[in-house]
ChimeraX commands (.cxc) that place a marker at each C-alpha (Angstrom):
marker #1 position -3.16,61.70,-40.13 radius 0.5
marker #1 position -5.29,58.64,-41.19 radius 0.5
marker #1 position -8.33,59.94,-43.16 radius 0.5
marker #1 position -12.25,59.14,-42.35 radius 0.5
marker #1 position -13.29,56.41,-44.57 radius 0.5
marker #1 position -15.40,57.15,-47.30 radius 0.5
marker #1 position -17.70,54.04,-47.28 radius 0.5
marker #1 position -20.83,54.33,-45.61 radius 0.5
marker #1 position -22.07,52.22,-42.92 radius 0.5
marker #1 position -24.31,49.55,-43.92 radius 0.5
marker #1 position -27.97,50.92,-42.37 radius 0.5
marker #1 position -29.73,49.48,-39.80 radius 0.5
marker #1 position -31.81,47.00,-40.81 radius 0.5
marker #1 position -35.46,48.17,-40.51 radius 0.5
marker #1 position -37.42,45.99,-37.46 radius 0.5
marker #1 position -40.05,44.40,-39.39 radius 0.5
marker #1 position -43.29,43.01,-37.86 radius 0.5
marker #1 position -41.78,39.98,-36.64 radius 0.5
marker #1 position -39.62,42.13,-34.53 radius 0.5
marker #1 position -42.35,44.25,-32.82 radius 0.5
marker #1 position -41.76,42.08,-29.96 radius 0.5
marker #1 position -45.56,43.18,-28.26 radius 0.5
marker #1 position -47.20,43.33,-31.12 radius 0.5
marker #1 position -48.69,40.38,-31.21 radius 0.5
marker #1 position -49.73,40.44,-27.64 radius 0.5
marker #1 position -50.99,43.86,-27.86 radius 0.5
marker #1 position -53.27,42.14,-30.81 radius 0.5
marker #1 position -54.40,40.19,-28.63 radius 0.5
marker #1 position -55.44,42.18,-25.62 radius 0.5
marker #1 position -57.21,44.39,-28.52 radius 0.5
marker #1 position -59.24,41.45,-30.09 radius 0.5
marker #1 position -60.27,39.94,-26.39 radius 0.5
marker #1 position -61.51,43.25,-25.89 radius 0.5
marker #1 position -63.09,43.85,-28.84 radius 0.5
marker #1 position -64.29,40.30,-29.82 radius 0.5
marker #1 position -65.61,39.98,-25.87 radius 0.5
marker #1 position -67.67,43.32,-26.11 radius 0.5
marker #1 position -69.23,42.80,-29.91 radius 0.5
marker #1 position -69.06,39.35,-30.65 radius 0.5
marker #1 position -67.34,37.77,-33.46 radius 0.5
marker #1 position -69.93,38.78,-35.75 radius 0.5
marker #1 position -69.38,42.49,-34.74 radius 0.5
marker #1 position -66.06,43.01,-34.24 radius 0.5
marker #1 position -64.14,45.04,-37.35 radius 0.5
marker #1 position -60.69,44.13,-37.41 radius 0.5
marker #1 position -60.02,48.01,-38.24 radius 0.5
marker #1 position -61.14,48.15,-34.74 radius 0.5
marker #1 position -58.77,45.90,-33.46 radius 0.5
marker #1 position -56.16,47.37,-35.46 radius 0.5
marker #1 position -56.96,50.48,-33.95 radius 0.5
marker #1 position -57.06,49.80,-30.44 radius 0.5
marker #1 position -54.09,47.63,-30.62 radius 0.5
marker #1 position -52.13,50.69,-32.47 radius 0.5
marker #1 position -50.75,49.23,-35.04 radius 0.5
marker #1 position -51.94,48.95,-38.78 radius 0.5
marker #1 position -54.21,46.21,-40.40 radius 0.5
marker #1 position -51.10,44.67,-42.12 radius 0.5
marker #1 position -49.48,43.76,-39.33 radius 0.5
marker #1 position -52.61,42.50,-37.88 radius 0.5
marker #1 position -53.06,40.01,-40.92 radius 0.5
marker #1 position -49.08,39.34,-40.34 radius 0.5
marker #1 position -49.57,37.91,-37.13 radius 0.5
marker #1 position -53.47,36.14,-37.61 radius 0.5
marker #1 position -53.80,35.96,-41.40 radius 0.5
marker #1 position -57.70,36.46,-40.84 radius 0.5
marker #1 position -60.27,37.28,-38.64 radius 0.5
marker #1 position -61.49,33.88,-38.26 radius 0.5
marker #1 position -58.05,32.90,-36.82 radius 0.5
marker #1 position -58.04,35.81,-34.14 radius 0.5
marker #1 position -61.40,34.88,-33.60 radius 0.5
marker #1 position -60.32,31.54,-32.85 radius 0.5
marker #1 position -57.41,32.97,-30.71 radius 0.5
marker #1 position -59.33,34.85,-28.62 radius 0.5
marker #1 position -62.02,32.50,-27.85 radius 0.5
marker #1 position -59.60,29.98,-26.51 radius 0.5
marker #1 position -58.06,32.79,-24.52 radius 0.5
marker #1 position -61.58,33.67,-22.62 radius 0.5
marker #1 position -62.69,29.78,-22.46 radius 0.5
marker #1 position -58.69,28.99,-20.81 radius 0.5
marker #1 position -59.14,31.66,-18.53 radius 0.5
marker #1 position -62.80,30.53,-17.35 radius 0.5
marker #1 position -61.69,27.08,-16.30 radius 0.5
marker #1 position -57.87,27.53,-15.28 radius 0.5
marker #1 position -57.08,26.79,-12.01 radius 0.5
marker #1 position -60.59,25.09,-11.27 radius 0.5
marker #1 position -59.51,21.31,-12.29 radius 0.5
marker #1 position -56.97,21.57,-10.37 radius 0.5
marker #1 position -59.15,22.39,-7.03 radius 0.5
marker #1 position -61.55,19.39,-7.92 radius 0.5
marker #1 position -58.51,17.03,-8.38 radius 0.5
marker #1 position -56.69,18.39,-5.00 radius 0.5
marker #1 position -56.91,16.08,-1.66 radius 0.5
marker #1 position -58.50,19.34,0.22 radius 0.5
marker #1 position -62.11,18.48,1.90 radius 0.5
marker #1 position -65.13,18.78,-0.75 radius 0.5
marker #1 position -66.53,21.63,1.53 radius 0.5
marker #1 position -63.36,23.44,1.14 radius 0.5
marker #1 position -63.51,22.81,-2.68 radius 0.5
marker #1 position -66.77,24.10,-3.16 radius 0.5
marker #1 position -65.92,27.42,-1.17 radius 0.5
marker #1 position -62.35,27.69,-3.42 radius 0.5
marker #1 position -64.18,27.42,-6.63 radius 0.5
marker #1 position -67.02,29.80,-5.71 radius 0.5
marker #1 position -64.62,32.21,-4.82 radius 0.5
marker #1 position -62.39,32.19,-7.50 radius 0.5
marker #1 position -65.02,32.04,-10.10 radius 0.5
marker #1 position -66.98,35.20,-8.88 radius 0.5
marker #1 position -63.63,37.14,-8.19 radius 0.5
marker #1 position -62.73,36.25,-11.72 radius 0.5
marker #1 position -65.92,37.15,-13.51 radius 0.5
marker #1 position -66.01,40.16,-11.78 radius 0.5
marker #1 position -63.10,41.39,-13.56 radius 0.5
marker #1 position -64.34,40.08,-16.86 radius 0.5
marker #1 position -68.24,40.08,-16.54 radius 0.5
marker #1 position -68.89,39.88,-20.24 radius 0.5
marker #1 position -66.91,36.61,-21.23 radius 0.5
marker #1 position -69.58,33.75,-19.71 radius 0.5
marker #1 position -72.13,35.94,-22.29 radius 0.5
marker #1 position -69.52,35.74,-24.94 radius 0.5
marker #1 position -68.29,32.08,-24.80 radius 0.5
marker #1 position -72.10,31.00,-24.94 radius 0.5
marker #1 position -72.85,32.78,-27.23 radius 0.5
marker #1 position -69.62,31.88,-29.30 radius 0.5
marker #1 position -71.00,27.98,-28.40 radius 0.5
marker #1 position -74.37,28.73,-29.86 radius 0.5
marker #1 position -73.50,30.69,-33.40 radius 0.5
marker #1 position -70.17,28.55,-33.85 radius 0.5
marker #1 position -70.47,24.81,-32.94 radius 0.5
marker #1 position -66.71,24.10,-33.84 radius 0.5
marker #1 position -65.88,25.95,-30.90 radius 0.5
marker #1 position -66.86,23.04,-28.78 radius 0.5
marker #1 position -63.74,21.36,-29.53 radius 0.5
marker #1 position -61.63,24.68,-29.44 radius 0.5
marker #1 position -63.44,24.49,-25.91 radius 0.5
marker #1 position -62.00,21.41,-25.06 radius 0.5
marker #1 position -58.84,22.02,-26.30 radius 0.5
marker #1 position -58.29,24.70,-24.09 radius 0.5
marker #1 position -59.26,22.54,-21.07 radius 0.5
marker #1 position -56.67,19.93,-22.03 radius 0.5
marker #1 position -54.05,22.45,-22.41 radius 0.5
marker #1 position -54.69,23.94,-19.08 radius 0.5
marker #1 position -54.28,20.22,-17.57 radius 0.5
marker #1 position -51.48,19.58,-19.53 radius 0.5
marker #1 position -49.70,22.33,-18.89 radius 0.5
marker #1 position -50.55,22.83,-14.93 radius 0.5
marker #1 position -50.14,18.57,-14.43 radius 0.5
marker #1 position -53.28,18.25,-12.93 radius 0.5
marker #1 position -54.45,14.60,-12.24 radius 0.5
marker #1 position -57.78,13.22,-13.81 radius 0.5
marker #1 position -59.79,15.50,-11.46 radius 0.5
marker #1 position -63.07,14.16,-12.79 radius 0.5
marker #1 position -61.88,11.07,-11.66 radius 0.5
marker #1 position -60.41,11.95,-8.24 radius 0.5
marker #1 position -63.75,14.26,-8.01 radius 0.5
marker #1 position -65.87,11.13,-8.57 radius 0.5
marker #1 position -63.89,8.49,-5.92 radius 0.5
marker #1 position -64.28,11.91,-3.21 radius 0.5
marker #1 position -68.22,11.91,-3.80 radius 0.5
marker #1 position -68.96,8.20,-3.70 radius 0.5
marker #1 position -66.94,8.26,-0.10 radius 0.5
marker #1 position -68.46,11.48,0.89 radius 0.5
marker #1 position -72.12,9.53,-0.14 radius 0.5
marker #1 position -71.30,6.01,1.74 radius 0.5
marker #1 position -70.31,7.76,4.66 radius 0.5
marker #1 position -73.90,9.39,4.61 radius 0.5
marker #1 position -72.24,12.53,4.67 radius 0.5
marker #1 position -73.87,13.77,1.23 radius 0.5
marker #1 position -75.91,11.92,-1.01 radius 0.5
marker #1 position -75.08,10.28,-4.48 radius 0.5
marker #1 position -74.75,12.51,-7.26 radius 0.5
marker #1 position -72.66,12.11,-10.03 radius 0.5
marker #1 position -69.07,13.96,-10.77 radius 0.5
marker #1 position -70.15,15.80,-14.05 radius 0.5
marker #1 position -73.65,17.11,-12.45 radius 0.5
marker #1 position -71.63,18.26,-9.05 radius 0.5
marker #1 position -69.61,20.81,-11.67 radius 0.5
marker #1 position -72.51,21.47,-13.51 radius 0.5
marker #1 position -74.39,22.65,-11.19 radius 0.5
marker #1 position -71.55,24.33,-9.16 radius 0.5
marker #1 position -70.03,26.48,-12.07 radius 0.5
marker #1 position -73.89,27.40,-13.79 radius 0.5
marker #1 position -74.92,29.36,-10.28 radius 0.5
marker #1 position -71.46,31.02,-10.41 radius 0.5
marker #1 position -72.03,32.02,-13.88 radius 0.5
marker #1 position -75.70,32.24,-14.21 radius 0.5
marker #1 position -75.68,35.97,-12.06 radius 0.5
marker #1 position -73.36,37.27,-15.09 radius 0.5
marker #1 position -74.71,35.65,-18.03 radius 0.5
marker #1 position -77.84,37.23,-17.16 radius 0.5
marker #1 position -76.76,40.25,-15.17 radius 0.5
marker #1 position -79.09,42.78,-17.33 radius 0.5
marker #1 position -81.98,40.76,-16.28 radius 0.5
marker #1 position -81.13,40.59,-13.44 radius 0.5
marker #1 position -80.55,43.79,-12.54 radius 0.5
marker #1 position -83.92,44.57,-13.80 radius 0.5
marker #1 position -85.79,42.67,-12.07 radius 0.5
marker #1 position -84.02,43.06,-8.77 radius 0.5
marker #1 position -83.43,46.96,-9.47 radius 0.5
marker #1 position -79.93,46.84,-8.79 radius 0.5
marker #1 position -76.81,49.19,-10.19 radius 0.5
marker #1 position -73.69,48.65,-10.48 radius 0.5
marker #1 position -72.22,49.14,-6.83 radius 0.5
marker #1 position -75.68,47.04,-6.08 radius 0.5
marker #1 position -74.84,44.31,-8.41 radius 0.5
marker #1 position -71.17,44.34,-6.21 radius 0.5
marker #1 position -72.99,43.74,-3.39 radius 0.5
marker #1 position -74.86,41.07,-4.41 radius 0.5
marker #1 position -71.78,38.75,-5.90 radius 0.5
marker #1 position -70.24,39.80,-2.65 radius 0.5
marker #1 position -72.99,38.24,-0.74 radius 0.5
marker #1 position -73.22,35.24,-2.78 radius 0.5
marker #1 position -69.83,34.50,-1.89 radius 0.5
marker #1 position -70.94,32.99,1.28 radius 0.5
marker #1 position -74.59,32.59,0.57 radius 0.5
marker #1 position -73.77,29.89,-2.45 radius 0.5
marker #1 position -71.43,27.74,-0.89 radius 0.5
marker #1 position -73.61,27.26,2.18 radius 0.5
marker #1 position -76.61,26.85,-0.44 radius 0.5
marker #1 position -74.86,24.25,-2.51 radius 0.5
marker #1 position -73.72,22.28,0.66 radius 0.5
marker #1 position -77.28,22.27,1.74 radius 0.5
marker #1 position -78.38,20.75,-1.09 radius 0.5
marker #1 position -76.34,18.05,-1.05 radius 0.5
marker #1 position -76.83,16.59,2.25 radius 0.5
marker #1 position -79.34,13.54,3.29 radius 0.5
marker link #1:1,2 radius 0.2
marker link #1:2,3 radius 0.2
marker link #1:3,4 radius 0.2
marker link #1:4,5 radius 0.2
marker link #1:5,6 radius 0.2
marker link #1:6,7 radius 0.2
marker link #1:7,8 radius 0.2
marker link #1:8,9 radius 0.2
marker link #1:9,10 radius 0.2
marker link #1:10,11 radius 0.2
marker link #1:11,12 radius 0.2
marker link #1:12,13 radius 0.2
marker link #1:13,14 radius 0.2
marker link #1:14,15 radius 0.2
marker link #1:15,16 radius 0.2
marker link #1:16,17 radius 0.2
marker link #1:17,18 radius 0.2
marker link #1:18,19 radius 0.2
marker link #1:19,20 radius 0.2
marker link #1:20,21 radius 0.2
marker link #1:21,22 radius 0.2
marker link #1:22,23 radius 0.2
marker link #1:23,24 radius 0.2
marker link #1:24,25 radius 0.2
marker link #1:25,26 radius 0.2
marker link #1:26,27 radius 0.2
marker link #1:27,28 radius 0.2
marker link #1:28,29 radius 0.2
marker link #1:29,30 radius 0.2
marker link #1:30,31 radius 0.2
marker link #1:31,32 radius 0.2
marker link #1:32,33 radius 0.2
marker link #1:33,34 radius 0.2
marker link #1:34,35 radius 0.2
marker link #1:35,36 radius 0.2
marker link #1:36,37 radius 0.2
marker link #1:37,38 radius 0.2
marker link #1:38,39 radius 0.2
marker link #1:39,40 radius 0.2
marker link #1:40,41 radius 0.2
marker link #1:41,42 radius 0.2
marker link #1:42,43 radius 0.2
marker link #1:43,44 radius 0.2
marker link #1:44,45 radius 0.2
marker link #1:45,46 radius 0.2
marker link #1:46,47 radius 0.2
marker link #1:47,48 radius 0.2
marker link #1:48,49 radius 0.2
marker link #1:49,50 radius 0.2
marker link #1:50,51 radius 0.2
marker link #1:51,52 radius 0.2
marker link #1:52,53 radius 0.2
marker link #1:53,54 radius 0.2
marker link #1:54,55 radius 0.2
marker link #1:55,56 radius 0.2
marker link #1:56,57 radius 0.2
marker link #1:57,58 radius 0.2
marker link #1:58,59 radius 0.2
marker link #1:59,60 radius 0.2
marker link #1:60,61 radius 0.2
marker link #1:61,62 radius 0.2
marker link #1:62,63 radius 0.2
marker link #1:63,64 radius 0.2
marker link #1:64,65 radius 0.2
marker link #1:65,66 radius 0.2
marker link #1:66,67 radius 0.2
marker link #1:67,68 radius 0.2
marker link #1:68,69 radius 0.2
marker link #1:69,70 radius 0.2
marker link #1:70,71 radius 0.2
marker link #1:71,72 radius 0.2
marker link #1:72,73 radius 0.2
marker link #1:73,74 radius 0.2
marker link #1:74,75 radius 0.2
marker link #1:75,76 radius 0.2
marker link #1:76,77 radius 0.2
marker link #1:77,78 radius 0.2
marker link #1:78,79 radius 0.2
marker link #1:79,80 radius 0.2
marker link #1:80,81 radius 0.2
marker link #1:81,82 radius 0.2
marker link #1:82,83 radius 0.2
marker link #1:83,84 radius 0.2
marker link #1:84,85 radius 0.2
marker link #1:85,86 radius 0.2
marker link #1:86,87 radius 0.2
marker link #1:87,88 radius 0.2
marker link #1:88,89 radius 0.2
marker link #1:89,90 radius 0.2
marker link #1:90,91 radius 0.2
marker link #1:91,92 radius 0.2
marker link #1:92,93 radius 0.2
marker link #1:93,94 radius 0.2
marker link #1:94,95 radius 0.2
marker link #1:95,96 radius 0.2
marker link #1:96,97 radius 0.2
marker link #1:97,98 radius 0.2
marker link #1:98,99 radius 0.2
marker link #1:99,100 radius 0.2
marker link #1:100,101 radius 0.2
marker link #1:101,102 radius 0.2
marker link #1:102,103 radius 0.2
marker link #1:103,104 radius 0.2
marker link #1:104,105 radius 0.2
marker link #1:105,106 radius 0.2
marker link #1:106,107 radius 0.2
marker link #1:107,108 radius 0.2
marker link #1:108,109 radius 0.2
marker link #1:109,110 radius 0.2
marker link #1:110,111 radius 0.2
marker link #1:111,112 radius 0.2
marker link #1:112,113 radius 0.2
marker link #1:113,114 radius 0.2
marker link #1:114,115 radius 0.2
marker link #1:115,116 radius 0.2
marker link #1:116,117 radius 0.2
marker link #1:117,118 radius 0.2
marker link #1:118,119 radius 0.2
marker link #1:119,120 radius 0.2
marker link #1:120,121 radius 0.2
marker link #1:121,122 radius 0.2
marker link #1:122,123 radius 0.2
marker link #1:123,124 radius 0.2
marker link #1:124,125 radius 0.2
marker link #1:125,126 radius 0.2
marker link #1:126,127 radius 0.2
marker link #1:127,128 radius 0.2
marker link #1:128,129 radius 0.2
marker link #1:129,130 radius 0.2
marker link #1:130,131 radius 0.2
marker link #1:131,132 radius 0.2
marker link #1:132,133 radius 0.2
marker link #1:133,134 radius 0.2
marker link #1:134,135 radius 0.2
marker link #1:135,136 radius 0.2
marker link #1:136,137 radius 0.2
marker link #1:137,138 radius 0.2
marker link #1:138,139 radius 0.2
marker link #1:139,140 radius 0.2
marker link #1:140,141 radius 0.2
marker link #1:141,142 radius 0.2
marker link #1:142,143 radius 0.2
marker link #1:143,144 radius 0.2
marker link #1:144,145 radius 0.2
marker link #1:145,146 radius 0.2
marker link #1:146,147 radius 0.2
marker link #1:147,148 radius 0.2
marker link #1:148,149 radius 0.2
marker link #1:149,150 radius 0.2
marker link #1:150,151 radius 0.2
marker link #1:151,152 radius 0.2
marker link #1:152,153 radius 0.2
marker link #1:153,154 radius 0.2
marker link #1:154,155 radius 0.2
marker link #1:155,156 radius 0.2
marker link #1:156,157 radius 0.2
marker link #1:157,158 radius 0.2
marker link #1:158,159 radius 0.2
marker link #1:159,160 radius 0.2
marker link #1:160,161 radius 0.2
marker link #1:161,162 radius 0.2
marker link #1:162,163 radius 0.2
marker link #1:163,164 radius 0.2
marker link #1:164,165 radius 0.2
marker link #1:165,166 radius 0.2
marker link #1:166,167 radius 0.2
marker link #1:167,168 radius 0.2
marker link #1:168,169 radius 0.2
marker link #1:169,170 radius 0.2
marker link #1:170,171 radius 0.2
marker link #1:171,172 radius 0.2
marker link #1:172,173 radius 0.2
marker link #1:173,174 radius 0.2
marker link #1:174,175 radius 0.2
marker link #1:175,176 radius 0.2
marker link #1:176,177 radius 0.2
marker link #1:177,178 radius 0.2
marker link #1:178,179 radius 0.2
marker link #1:179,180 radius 0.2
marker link #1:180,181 radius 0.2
marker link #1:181,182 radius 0.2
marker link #1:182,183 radius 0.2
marker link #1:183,184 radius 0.2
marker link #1:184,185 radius 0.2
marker link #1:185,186 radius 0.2
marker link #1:186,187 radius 0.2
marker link #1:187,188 radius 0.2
marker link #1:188,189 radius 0.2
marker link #1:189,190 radius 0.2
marker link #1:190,191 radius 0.2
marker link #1:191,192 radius 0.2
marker link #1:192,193 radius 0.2
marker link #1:193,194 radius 0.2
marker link #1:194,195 radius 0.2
marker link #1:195,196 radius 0.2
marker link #1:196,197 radius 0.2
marker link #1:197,198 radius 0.2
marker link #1:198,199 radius 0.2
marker link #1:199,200 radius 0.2
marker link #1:200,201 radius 0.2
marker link #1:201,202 radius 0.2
marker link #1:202,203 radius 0.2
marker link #1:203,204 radius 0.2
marker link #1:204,205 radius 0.2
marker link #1:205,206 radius 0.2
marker link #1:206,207 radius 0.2
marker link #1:207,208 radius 0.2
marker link #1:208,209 radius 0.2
marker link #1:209,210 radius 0.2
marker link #1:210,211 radius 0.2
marker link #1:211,212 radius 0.2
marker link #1:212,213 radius 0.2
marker link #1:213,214 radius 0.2
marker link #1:214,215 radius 0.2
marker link #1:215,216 radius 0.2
marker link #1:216,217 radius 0.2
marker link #1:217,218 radius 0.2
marker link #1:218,219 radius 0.2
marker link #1:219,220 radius 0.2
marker link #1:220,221 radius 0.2
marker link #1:221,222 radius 0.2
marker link #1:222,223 radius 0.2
marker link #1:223,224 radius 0.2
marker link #1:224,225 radius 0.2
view
């Protein structure tokens, strides 16, 4: 009868906090929410830590500091606020249909997340290096989608649009300008708003819901001769 071997099996290795495999992303989803309710200047990584359910070390593990998940999560909000939109402006589709796209995916998507347009300005205002963090993120998003030069392919649809005499002249950086502030504007100020217009919350619903077909017909409108 062969006898049981005396030496002990080697224990498991212990998974350390590079093996938390959602960690990091759980982190993350913390810190967007925390970062996006209080600001950078009032969120407490203890917080974060706390919401995320894990301990502060492996928080610093993963971001070092809270300048870095600072940094993280404002490119996070700012990439999710202009994803997809480039690519409408740069697509062959008619400008009408553009305008209606882009209106409709930006109040659908700051629905969901009401508070970021407050939070990236006001990221912009007490931290100018965000700027290029800002622009960062937009690259990325065209890198990594392949969009064309839609500022350019925006531009060369407007000046046809305007010789035709369908619309008149305006230039490709005040079209978006102008387009993306009256999505945004309704949110960034949404306690005003509601104050002055004596709305709830099921009333402020309404009101996005309307301006889904109000806007676009309103920014047309403004455009033609």
């Amino acid at each position: 009868m062969v006898k049981p071997s005396s030496k002990r099996r080697p224990a498991a290795k212990r998974a350390g906090p590079d093996r938390d495999g959602d960690a990091e992303q759980r982190i993350l989803d913390a810190a967007h929410s925390v970062f996006v309710r209080r600001g950078t200047a009032g969120a407490r990584m203890q917080e974060i830590a706390e919401e995320a359910h894990v301990n502060k070390a492996l928080l610093h593990y993963y971001f070092r500091n809270k300048n870095r998940l600072a940094e993280a999560v404002f490119r996070r909000v700012a990439a999710g606020l202009f994803a997809r939109v480039g690519a409408i402006l740069g697509s062959d589709e008619p400008l009408e249909h553009k305008i209606e796209r882009v209106v409709a995916l930006y109040l659908d998507q700051l629905s969901a997340t009401p508070y970021a347009p407050g939070y990236v300005i006001s990221e912009l205002n007490q931290h100018p290096e965000r700027s290029g963090q800002l622009l960062d993120a937009v690259r990325q998003i065209r890198d990594q989608t392949g969009s064309p030069n839609f500022l350019a392919a925006l531009a060369a649809q407007i000046q046809a649009s305007a010789r035709a005499g369908d619309i008149r002249p305006i230039a490709p950086e005040q079209f978006i300008v102008n387009l993306v502030s009256l999505c945004v504007f309704p949110f960034a100020a949404r306690p005003l708003l509601c104050t002055i217009l004596q709305l709830d919350d099921k009333g402020f619903q309404r009101f996005i819901a309307q301006r889904k077909t109000t806007l676009p017909r309103f920014f047309l409108g403004a455009l033609r001769p």
